[in-house]
C-alpha positions in Angstrom: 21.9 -13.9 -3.0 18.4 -13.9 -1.6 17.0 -10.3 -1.9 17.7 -7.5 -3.8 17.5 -4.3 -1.2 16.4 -0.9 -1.2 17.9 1.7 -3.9 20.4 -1.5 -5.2 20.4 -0.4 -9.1 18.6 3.5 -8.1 19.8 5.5 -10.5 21.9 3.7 -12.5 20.5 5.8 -15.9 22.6 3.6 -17.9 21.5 0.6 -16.8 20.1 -2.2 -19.9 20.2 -5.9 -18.5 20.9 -7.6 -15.5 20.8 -10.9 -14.5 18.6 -12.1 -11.6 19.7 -15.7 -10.3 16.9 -17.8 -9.4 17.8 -18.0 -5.6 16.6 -14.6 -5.0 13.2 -14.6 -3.2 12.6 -10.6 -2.7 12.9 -7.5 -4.5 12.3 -5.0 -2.2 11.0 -1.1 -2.9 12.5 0.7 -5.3 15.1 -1.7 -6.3 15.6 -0.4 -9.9 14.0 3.3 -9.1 14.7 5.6 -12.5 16.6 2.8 -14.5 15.3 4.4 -17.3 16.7 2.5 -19.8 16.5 -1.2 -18.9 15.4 -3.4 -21.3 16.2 -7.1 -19.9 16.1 -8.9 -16.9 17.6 -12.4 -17.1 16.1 -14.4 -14.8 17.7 -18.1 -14.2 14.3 -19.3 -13.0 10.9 -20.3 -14.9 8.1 -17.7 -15.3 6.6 -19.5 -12.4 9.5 -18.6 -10.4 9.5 -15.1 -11.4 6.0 -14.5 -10.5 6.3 -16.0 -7.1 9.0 -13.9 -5.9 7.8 -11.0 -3.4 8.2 -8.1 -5.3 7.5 -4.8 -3.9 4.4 -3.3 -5.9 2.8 -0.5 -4.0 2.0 2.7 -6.0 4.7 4.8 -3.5 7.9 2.1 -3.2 7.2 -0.2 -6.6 10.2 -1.9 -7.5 10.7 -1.2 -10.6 9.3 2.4 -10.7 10.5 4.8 -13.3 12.2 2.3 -15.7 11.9 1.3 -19.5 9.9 -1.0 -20.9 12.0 -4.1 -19.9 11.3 -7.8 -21.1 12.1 -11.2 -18.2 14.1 -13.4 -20.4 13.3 -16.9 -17.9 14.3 -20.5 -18.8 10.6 -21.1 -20.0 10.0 -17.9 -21.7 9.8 -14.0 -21.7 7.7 -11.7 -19.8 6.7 -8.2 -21.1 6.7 -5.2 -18.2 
């Protein structure tokens, strides 16, 4: 798994973690659109890692727009949204 497409968790309301392995270089538009309730990412990669993935972030298509306040759990540490 490289990149995580369009709409891939939208809508899923009841959605708390997922877990994000560290060969995936994209996460495309509105990924994770109204996942309301998520509250961790697991991410197998460093914090480095994380940030240097292309993520969507335009104010129309973000990729996480519309979700909870979610924490990145990396090898290295934990990133706040």
């Amino acid at each position: 798994l490289s990149k995580i497409e369009w709409h891939t968790f939208t809508g899923c309301v009841n959605l708390k973690k997922v877990s994000i392995p560290v060969s995936v270089t994209k996460i495309v538009g509105e990924s994770f659109f109204g996942c309301m309730r998520l509250e961790h990412i697991y991410y197998g990669g460093t914090m480095k890692q994380w940030k240097a993935i292309d993520k969507d972030k335009s104010l129309m298509h973000s990729w996480n727009k519309n979700t909870g306040k979610y924490v990145v759990h990396c090898t290295d540490g934990d990133l706040k949204k």
